[in-house]
Backbone bond lengths (Angstrom), bond angles and torsions (degrees), N, CA, C in turn:
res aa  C-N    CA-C-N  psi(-1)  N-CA   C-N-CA  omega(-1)  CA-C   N-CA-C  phi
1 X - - - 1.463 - - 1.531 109.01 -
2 X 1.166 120.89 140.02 1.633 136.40 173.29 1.458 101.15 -55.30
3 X 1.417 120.44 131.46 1.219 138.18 130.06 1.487 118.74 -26.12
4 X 1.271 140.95 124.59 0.964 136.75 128.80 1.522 151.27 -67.60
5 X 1.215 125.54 73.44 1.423 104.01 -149.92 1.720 139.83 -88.25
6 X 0.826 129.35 -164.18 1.696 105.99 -168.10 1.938 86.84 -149.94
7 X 1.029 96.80 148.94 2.098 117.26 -169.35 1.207 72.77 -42.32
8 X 1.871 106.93 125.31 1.747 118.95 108.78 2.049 70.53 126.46
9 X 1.299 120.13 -27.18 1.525 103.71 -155.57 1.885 98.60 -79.33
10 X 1.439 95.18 133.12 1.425 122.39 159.99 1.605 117.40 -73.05
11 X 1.212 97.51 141.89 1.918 112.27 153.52 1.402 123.82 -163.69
12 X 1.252 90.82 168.47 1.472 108.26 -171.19 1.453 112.72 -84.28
13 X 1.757 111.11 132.89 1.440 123.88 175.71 1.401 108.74 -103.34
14 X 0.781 121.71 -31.23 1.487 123.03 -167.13 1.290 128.47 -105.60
15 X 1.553 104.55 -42.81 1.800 123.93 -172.64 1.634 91.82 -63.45
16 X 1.402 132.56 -12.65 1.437 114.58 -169.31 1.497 105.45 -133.45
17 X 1.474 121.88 6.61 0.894 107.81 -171.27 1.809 91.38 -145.13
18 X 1.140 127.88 50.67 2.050 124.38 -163.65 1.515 110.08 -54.96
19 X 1.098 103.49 20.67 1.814 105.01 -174.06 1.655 112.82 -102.47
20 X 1.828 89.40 -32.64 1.580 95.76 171.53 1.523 142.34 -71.51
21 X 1.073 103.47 130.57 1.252 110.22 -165.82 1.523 123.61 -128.80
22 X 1.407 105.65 -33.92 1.465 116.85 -164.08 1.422 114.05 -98.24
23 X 1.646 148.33 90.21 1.286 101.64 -152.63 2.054 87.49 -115.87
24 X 1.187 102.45 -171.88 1.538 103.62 165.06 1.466 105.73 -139.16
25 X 1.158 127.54 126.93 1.392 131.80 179.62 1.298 111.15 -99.21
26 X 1.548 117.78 117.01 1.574 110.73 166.20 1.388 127.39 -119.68
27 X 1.214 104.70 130.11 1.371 123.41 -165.24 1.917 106.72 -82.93
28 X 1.410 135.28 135.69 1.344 128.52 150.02 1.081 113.48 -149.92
29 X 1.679 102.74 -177.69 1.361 97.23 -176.57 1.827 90.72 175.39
30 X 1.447 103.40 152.49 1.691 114.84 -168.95 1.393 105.74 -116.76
31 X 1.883 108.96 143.82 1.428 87.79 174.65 1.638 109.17 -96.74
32 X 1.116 122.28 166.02 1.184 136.63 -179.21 1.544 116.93 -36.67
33 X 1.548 147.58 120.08 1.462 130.47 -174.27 1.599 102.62 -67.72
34 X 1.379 110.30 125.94 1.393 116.16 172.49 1.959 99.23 -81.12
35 X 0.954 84.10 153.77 1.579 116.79 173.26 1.563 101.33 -61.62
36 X 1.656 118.30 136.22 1.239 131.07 -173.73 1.164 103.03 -97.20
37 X 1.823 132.42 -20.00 1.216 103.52 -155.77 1.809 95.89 -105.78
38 X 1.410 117.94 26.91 1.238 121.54 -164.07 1.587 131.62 40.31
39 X 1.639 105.43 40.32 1.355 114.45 -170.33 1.478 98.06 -97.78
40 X 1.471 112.74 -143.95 1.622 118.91 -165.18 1.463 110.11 -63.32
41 X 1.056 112.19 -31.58 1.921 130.78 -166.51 1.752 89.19 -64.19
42 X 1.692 112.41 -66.01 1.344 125.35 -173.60 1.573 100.66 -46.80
43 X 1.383 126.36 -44.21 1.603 121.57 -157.20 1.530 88.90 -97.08
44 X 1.168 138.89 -10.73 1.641 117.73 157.34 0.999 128.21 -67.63
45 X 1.899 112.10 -35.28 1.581 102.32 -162.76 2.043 87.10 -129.64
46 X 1.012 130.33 20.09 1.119 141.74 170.81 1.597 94.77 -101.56
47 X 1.338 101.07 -86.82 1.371 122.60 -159.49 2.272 105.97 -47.45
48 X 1.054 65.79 -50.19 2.259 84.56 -172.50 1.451 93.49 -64.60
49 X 1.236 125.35 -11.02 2.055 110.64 175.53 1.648 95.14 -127.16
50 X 1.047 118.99 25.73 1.761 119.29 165.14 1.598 99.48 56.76
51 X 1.225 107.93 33.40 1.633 101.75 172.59 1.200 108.19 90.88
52 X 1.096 116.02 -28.84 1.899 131.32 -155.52 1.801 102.84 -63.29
53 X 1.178 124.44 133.26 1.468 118.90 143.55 1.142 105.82 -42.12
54 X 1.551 104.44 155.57 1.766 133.83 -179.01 1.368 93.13 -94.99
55 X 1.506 122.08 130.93 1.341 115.05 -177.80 1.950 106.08 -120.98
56 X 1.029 114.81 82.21 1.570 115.21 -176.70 1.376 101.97 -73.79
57 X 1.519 104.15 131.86 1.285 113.43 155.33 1.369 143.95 -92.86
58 X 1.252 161.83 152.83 1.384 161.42 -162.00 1.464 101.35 -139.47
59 X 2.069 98.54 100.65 1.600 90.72 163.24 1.672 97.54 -131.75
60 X 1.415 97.76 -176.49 1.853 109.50 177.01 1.399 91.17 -130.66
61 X 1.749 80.71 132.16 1.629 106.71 167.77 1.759 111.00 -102.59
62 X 1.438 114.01 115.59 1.276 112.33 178.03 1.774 91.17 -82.26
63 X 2.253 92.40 140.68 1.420 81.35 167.44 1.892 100.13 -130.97
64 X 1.435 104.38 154.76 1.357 101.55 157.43 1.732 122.34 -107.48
65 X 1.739 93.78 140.84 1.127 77.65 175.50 1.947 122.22 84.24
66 X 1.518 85.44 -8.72 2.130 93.43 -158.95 1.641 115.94 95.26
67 X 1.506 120.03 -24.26 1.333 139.38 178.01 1.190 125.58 -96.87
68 X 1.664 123.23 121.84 0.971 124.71 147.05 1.454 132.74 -28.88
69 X 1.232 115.54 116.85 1.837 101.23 161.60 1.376 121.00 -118.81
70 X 1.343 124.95 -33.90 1.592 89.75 167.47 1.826 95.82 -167.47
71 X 0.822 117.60 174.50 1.329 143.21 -147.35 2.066 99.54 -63.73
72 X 1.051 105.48 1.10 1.585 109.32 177.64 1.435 108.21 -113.73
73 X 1.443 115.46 -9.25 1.494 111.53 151.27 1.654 122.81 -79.23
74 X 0.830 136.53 33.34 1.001 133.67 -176.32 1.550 121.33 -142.84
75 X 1.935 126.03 104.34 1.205 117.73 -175.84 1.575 116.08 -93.39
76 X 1.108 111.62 143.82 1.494 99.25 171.02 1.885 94.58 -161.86
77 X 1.454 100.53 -179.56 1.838 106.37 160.32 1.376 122.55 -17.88
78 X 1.175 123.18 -61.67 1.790 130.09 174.21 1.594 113.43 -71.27
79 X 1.396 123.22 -11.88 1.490 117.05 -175.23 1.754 107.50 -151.54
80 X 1.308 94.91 65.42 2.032 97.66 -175.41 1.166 107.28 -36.41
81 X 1.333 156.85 -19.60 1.381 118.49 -140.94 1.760 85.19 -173.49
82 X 1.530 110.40 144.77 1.735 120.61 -158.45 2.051 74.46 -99.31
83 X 2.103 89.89 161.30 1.292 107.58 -153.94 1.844 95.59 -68.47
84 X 1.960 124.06 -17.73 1.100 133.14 177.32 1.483 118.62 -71.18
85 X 1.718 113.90 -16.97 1.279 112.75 -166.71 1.457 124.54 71.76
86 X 1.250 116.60 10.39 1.520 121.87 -172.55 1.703 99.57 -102.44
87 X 1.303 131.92 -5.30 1.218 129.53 -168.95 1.837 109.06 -138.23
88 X 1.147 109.07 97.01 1.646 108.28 -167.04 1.724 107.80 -118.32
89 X 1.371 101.66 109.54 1.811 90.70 -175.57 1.436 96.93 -92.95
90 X 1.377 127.05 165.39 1.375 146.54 -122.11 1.527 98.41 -137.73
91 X 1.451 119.79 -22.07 1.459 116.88 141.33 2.312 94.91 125.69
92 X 0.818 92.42 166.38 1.284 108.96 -149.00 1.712 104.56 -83.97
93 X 1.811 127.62 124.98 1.028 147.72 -159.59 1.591 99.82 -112.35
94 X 1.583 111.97 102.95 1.478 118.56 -158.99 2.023 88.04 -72.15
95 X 1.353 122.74 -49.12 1.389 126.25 -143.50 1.619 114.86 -115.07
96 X 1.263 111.86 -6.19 1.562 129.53 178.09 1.459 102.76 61.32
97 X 1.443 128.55 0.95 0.827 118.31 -171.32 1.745 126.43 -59.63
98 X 1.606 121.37 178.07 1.448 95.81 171.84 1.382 120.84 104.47
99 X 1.148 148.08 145.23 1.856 142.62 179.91 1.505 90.78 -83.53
100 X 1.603 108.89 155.04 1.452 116.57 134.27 2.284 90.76 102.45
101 X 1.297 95.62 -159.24 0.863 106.36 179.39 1.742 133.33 -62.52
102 X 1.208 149.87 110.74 1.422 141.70 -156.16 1.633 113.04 -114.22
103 X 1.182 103.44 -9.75 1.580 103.16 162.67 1.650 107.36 -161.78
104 X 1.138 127.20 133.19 1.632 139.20 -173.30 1.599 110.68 -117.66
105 X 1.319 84.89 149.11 1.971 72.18 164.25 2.139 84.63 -161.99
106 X 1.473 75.52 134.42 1.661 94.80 172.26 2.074 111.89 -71.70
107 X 1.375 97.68 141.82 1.221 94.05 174.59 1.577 96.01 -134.37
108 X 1.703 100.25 146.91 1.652 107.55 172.88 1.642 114.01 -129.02
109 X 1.249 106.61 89.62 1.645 120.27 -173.38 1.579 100.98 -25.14
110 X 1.044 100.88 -66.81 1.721 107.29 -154.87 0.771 117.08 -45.53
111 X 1.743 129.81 -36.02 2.024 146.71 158.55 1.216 92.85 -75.68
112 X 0.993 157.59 19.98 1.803 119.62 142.21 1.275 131.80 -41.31
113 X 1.460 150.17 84.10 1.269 123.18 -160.32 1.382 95.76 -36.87
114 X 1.483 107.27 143.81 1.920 109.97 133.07 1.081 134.15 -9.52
115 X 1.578 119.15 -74.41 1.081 156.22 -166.83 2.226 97.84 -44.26
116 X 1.249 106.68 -32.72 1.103 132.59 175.86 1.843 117.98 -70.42
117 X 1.283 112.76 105.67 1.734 98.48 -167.82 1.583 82.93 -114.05
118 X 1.086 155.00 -0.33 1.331 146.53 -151.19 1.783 126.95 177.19
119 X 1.368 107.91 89.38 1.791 113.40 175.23 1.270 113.81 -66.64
120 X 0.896 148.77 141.11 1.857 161.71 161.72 1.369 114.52 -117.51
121 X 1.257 113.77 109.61 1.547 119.61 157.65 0.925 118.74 -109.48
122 X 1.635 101.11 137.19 1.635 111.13 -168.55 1.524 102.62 -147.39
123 X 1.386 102.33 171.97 1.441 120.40 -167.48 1.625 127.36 -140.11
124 X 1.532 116.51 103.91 1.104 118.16 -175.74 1.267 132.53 -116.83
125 X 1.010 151.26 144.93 1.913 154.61 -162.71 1.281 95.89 -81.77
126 X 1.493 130.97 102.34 0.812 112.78 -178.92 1.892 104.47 -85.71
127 X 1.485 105.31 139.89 1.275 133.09 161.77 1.681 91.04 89.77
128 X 1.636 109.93 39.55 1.828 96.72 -169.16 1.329 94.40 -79.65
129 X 0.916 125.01 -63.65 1.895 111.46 -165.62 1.328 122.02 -25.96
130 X 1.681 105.57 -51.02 1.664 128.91 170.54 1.300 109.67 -37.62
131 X 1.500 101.35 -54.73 1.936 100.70 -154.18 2.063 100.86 -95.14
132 X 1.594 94.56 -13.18 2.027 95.83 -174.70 1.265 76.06 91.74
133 X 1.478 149.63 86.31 1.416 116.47 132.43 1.807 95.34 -137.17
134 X 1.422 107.39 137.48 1.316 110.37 178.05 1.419 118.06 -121.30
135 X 1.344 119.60 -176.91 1.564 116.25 166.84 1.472 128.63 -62.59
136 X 1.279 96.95 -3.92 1.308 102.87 -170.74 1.604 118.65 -98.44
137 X 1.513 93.60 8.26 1.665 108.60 167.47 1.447 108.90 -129.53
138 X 1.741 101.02 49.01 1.782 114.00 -175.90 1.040 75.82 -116.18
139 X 1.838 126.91 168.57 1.085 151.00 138.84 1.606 115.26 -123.29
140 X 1.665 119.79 150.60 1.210 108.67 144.44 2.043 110.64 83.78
141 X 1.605 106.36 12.78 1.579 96.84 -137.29 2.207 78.03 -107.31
142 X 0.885 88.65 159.26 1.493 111.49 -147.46 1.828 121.69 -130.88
143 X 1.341 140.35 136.91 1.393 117.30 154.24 1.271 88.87 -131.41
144 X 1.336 119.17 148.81 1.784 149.83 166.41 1.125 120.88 -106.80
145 X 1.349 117.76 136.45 1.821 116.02 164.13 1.411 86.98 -109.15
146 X 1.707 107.59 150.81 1.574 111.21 159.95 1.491 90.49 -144.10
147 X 1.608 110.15 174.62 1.816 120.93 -158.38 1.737 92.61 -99.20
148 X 1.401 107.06 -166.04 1.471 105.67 -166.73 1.699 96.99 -69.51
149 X 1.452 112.44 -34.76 1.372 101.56 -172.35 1.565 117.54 -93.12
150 X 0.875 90.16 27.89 2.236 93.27 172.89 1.100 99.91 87.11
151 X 1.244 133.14 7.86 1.924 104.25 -179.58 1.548 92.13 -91.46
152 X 1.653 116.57 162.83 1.491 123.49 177.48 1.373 95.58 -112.57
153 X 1.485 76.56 140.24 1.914 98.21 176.99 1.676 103.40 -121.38
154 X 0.916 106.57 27.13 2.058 116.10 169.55 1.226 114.72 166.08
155 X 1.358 101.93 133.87 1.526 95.30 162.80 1.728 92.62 -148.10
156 X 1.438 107.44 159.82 1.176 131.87 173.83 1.652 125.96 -125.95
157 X 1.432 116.37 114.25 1.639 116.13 -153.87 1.968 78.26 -100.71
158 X 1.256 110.17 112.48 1.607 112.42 156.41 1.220 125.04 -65.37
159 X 1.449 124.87 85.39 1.750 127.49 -168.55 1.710 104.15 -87.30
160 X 1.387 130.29 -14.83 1.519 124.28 179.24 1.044 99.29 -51.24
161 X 1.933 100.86 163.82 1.412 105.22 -174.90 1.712 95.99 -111.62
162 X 1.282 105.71 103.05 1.418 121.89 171.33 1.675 141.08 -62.00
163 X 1.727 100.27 1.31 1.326 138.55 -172.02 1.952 82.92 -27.08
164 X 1.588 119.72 179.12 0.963 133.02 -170.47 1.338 129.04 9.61
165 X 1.336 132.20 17.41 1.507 130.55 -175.44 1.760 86.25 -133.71
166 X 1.582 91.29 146.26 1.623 112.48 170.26 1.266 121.42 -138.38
167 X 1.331 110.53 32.99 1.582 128.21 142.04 1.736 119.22 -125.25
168 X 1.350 96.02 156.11 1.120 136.70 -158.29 1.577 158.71 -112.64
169 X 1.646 117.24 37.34 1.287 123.22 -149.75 1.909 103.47 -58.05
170 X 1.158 133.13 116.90 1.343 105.36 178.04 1.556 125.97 -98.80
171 X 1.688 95.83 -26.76 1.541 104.75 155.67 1.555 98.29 177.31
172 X 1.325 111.94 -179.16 1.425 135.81 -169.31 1.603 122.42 -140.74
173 X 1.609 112.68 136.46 1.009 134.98 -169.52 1.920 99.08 -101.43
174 X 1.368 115.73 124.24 1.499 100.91 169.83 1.430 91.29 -153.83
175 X 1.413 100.39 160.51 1.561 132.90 149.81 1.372 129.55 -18.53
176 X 1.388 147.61 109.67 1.785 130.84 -176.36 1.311 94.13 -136.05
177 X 1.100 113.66 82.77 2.002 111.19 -172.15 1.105 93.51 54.30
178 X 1.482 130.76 -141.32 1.690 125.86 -154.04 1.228 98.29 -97.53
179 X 1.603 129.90 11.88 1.507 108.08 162.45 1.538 130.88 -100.32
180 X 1.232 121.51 -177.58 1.520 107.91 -167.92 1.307 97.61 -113.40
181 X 1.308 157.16 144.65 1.729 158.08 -161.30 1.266 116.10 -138.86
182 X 1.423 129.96 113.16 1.605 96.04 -178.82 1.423 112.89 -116.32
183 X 1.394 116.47 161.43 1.660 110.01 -166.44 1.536 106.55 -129.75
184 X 1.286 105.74 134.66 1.681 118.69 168.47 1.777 107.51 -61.82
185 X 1.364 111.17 116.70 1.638 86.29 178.03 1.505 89.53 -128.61
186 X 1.346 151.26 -20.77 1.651 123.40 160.09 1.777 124.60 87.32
187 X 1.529 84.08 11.63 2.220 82.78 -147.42 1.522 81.01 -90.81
188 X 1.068 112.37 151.74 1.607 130.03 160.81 1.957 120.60 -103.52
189 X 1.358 121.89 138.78 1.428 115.72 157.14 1.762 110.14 -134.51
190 X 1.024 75.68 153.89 1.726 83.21 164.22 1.489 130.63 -89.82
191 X 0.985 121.54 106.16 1.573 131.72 -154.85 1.165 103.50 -145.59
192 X 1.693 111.74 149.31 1.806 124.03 -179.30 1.346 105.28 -86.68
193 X 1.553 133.19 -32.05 0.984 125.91 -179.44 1.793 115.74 -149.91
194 X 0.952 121.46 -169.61 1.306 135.27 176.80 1.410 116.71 -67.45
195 X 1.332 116.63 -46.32 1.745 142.80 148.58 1.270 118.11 -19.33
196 X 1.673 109.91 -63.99 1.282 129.25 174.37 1.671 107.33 -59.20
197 X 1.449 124.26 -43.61 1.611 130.86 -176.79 1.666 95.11 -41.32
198 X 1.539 87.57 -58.19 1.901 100.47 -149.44 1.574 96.24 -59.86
199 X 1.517 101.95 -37.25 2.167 86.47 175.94 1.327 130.12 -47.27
200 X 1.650 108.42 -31.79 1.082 105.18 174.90 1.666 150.35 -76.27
201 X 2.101 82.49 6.67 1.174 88.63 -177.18 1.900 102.26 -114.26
202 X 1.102 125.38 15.02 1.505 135.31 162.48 1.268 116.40 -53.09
């Protein structure tokens, strides 16, 4: 049975299970039901994103060290797949629309470079500041681990209220001596782009 996990809690992938290797991470998330009768509800979350779908993105920040270093650690929409091949995202979900998972990305423990002490997946609106659209007109939004064969061994339902920020840590994969751990972390910032995320990890 899946883990459920709750902000900030860690566990173990590996120390209990040394067989694993393959994982698939899925990322989702709902946008808010706009209002039918096009009244105030409609002109907040209609009107405040220019009509536009909310377009969240799902990338991984490889870090060393806890640190960013440079622009080839980082997978997302423009760069599927890390320079080791151990990190392959599955390609980019303009409208979130749909049940279940809305953006994935395969991970393969065993190719991590080394050099690698810590994965981060995160999630940002792209162009939210631009268009007014924040987390706080997400519903429902989610990250999963499941094993090579689809069963899930975690998931974490993000219930904070993320109102004005359009970034997104949703959790992290790292290093514990030779095991791999992964952690719910939940944190929100407010950022223009994806660019801005990765500064914060320099």
């Amino acid at each position: 049975m899946a883990i459920n996990l709750s902000k900030g809690q860690k566990i173990d992938l590996t120390k209990s299970n040394p067989t694993l290797n393959n994982l698939t991470v899925g990322l989702g998330w709902d946008e808010v039901a706009k209002s039918g009768g096009g009244g105030l509800l409609s002109g907040l979350f209609g009107g405040g994103s220019k009509g536009q779908a909310i377009d969240c993105d799902a990338s991984v920040i490889l870090l060393q060290n806890d640190r960013f270093v440079g622009k080839k650690d980082v997978v997302y929409f423009g760069n599927l797949k890390s320079a080791d091949g151990a990190i392959v995202h599955q390609g980019d979900n303009l409208t979130g629309e749909g049940e279940g998972d809305d953006e994935v990305i395969k991970v393969s423990l065993n190719k991590i470079d080394s050099k690698y002490n810590k994965i981060v997946f995160v999630v940002n609106i792209y162009q939210g500041q631009k268009r007014g659209q924040d987390f706080g007109m997400i519903q429902n939004a989610f990250i999963r681990i499941m094993d090579d064969s689809g069963v899930e061994i975690a998931r974490y339902n993000l219930t904070d209220n993320y109102q004005g920020l359009t970034g997104l840590v949703a959790g992290e994969l790292y290093r514990h001596e030779n095991e791999w751990k992964f952690a719910a972390i939940g944190s929100g910032m407010n950022v223009a782009s994806l660019t801005q995320m990765l500064e914060s990890y320099r």
